[in-house]
C-alpha positions as CSV (number, residue, x, y, z in Angstrom):
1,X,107.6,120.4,109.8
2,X,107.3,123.2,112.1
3,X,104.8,121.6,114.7
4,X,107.0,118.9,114.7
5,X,110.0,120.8,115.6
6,X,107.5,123.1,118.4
7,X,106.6,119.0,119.6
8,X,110.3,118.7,120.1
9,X,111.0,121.4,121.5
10,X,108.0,121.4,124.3
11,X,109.2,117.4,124.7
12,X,112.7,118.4,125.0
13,X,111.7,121.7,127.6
14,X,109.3,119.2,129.3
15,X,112.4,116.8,130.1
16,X,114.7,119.4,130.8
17,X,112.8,120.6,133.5
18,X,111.5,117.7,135.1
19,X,115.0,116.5,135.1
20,X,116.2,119.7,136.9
21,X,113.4,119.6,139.5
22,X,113.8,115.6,140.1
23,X,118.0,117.4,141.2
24,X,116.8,119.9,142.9
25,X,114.9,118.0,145.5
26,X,116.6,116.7,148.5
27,X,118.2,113.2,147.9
28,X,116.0,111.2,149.4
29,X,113.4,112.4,147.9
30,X,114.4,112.2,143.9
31,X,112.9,110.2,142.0
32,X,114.8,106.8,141.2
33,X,117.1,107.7,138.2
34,X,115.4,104.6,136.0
35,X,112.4,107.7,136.2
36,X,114.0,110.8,135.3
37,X,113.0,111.9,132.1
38,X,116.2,112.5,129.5
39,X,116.2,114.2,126.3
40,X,117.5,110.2,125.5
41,X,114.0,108.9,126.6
42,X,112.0,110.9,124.5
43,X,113.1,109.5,121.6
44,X,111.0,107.3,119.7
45,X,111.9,103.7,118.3
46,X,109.8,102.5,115.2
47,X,107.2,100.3,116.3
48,X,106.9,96.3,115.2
49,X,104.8,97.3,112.2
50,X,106.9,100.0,111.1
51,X,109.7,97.8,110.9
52,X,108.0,95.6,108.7
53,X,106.9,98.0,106.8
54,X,110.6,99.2,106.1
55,X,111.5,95.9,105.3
56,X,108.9,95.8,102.7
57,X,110.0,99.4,101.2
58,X,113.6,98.0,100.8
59,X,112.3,94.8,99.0
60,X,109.9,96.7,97.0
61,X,112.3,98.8,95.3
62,X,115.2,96.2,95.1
63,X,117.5,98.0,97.5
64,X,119.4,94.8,99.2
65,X,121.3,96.9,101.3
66,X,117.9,98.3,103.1
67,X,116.6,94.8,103.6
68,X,120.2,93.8,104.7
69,X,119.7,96.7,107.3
70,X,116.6,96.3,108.9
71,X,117.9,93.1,110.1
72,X,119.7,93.2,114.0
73,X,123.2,92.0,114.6
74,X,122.1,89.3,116.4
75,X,119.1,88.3,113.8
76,X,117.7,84.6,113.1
77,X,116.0,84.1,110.2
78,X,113.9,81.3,109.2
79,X,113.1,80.6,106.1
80,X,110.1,78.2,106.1
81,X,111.9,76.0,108.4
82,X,114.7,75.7,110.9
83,X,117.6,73.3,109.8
84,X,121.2,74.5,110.3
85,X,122.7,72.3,108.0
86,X,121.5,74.0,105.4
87,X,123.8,74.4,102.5
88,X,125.0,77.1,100.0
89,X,122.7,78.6,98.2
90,X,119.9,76.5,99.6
91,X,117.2,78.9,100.3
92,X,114.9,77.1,102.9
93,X,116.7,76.6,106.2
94,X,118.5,78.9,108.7
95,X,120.6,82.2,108.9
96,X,122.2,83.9,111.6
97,X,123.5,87.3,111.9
98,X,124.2,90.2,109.3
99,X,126.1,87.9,107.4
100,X,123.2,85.7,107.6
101,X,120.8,88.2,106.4
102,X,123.4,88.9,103.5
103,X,122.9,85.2,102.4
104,X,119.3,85.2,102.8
105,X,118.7,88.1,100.4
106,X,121.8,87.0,98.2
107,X,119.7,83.6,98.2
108,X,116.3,84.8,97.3
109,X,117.9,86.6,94.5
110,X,119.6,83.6,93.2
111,X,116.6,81.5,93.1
112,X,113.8,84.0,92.7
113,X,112.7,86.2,89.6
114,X,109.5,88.0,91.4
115,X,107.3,88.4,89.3
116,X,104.4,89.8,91.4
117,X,104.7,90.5,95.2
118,X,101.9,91.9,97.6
119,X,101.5,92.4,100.9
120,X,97.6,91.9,101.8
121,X,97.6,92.5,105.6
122,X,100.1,93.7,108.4
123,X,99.4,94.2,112.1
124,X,101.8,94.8,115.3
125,X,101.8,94.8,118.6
126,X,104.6,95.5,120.9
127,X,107.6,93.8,119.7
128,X,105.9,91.1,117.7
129,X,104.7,92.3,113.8
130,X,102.9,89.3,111.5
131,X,102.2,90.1,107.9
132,X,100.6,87.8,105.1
133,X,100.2,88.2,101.2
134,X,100.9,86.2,97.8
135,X,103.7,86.4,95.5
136,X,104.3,85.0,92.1
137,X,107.7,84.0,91.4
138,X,110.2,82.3,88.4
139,X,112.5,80.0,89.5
140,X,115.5,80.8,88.3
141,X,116.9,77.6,87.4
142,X,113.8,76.3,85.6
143,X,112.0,78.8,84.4
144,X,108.9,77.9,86.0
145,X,106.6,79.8,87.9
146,X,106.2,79.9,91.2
147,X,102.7,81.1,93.1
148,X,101.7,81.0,96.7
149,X,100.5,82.5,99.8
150,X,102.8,84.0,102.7
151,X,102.7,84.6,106.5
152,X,105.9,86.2,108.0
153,X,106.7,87.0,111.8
154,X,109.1,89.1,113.2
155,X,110.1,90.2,116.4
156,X,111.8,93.6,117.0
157,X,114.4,94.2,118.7
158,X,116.1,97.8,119.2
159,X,114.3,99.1,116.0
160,X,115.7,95.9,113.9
161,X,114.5,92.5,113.2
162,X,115.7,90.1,115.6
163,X,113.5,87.3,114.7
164,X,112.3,86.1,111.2
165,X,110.0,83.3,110.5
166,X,108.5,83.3,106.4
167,X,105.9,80.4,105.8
168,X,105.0,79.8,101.9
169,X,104.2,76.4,100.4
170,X,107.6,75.0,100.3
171,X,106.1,71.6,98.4
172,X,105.1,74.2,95.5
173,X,108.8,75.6,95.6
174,X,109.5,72.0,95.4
175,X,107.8,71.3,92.2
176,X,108.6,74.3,90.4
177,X,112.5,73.6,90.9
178,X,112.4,70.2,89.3
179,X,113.4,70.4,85.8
């Protein structure tokens, strides 16, 4: 904790003073403001992967509200595929928004009792975060089980998930929902 706090303090001394010599020049020569370094640019904004990985936290321990929150205002989320009529508490389709991501996790809940979830591999790079696994599942309306391999992209925006795209084998979700 304390070399954290020195870090911050040298950052925050280091763009103090290069903000107060980039004033103290002559006006033509300052640097363009887009350049000065702020106390506001040095912080830090969790990478792809870190968002990912906070989404996975929040599912892990159940918390809907964390999942809920690690998506962006402005979030689309695909589950398996893109189709905007989808309906109700249909879980394969399209969401938009918060209220979308509500739904999506409200969804999940309704048709899913997880049985085993892991995450096998996650990697990101800039913006863009892709993570694959397996997960075992009871559907909730059958009873049956429900096993498959995952992919999932994202893509980050402002420290939230503005994009959302899950693959899983949709024809297996199919067969385990038929009573």
């Amino acid at each position: 904790m304390k070399a954290r706090l020195s870090l911050t303090a040298l950052v925050f001394a280091l763009a103090l003073s290069t903000q107060a010599a980039a004033e103290s020049k002559p006006a033509a020569a300052a640097a363009p403001k887009s350049k000065t370094m702020t106390a506001a640019a040095t912080t830090t904004t969790k990478s792809s992967a870190d968002v990912l990985k906070s989404f996975f936290e929040a599912f892990g321990k159940g918390d809907a509200d964390g999942v809920v929150n690690t998506f962006h205002q402005d979030a689309a989320i695909t589950a398996v595929r893109k189709a905007s009529d989808r309906k109700g508490e249909q879980l394969h389709g399209t969401y938009t928004g918060k209220a979308g991501a509500k739904e999506f996790v409200a969804n999940m809940g309704k048709a899913f009792d997880t049985k085993a979830f892991s995450v096998e591999h996650l990697i990101g790079e800039g913006d863009v975060a892709y993570a694959s696994g397996s997960f075992v599942h009871n559907i909730r309306s059958t009873g049956k089980p429900y096993a498959s391999d995952w992919a999932l992209k994202i893509i980050v925006k402002e420290g939230k998930i503005l994009e959302y795209h899950f693959y899983e084998d949709s024809a297996g979700f199919i067969e385990a929902s038929k009573k």
